[in-house]
Structures are given as C-alpha cells and as structure tokens.
Wavefront OBJ file of the C-alpha trace (Angstrom):
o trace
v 2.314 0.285 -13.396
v 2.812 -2.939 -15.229
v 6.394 -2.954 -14.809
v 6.169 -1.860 -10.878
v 3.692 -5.291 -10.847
v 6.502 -7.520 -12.524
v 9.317 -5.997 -10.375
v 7.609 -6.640 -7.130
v 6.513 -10.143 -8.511
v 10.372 -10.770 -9.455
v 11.591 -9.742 -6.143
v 8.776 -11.439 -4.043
v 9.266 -14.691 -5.686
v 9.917 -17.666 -3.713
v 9.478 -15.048 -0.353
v 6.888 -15.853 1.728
v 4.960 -12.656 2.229
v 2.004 -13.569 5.059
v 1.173 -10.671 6.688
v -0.402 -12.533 9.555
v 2.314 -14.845 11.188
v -0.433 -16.697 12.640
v -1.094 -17.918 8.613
v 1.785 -19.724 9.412
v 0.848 -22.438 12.045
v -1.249 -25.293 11.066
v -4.408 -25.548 12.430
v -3.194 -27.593 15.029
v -0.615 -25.592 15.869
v -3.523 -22.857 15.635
v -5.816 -24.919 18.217
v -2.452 -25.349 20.982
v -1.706 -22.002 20.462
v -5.393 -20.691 21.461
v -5.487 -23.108 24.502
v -1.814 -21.815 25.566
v -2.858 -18.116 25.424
v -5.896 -19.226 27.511
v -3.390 -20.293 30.209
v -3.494 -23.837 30.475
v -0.687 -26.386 30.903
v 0.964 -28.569 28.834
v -0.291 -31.451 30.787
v -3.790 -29.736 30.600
v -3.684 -29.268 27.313
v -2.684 -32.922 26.371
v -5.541 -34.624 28.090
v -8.260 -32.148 26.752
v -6.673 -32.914 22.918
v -5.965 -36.466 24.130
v -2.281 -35.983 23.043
v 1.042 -37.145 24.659
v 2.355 -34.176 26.865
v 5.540 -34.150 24.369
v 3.376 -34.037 21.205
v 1.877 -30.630 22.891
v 5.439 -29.902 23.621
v 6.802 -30.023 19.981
v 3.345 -28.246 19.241
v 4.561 -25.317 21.705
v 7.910 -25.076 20.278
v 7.068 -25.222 16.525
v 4.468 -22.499 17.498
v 7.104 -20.060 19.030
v 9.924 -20.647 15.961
v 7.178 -19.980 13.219
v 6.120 -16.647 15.480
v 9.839 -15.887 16.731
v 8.790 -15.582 20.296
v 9.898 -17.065 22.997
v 7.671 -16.992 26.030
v 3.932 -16.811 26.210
v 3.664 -13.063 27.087
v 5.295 -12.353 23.613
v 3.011 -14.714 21.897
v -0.298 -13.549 23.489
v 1.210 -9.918 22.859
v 1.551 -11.152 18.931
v -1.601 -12.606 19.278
v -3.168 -9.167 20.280
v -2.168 -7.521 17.170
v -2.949 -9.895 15.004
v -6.258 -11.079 15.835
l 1 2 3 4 5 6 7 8 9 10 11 12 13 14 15 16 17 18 19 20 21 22 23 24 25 26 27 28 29 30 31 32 33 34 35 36 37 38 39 40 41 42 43 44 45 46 47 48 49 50 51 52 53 54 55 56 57 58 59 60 61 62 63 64 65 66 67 68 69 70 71 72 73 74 75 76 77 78 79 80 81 82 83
C-alpha cells in the first residue's frame, strides 16, 4: 500500500489534480462567474462590481479557459455538476 502511495505521489507530481474546476478561478473570477450564470451583462455586471466593462471582459474569458467552455450554457451546465 505504501508503494501504491509513492507511485501515485511520483506520477501526480507537479499535476494539478482539483477535482472541482471551479477550485480553479479566483474568487473574483468566482464572484463574475456567479453573476454571469445569473444572466446579467457585462455592462451590468461592471457597474454593480464598479469595474471597467473590459476588466469583466478579461474576467469572462479567463473564467471560460480555466473551465474549457465556451459559452454560458456550458458553464452554467459545469456549474450544475459541480456545485
């Protein structure tokens, strides 16, 4: 059992191994993401967070890359399983 521990740590190493891909986003990223899935705007979502619409923009794409989706009804379908 030992050795089975040290394999997996071996092979693991350096891997990231979240099981959650939401573990993944900051917790801005997080907040943008929970806003998006609630269906608000970008524009929306800037003035309630009193951010530039492109800041909420680069939040948006960041937050599909790290998740690998690309369009809101793959990331609220993500979101689904995962939370």
């Amino acid at each position: 059992a030992v050795k089975e521990m040290i394999l997996e740590n071996r092979l693991t190493k350096g891997k990231q191994t979240a099981v959650n891909p939401f573990e993944l986003l900051s917790n801005r990223e997080l907040g943008v993401c929970r806003i998006l899935l609630k269906g608000y705007r970008l524009g929306d979502i800037a003035k309630h967070l009193q951010l530039h619409t492109s800041t909420v923009g680069t939040y948006k794409n960041n937050i599909f890359e790290k998740l690998q989706v690309n369009n809101l009804r793959l990331l609220l379908d993500k979101f689904q399983l995962y939370k």
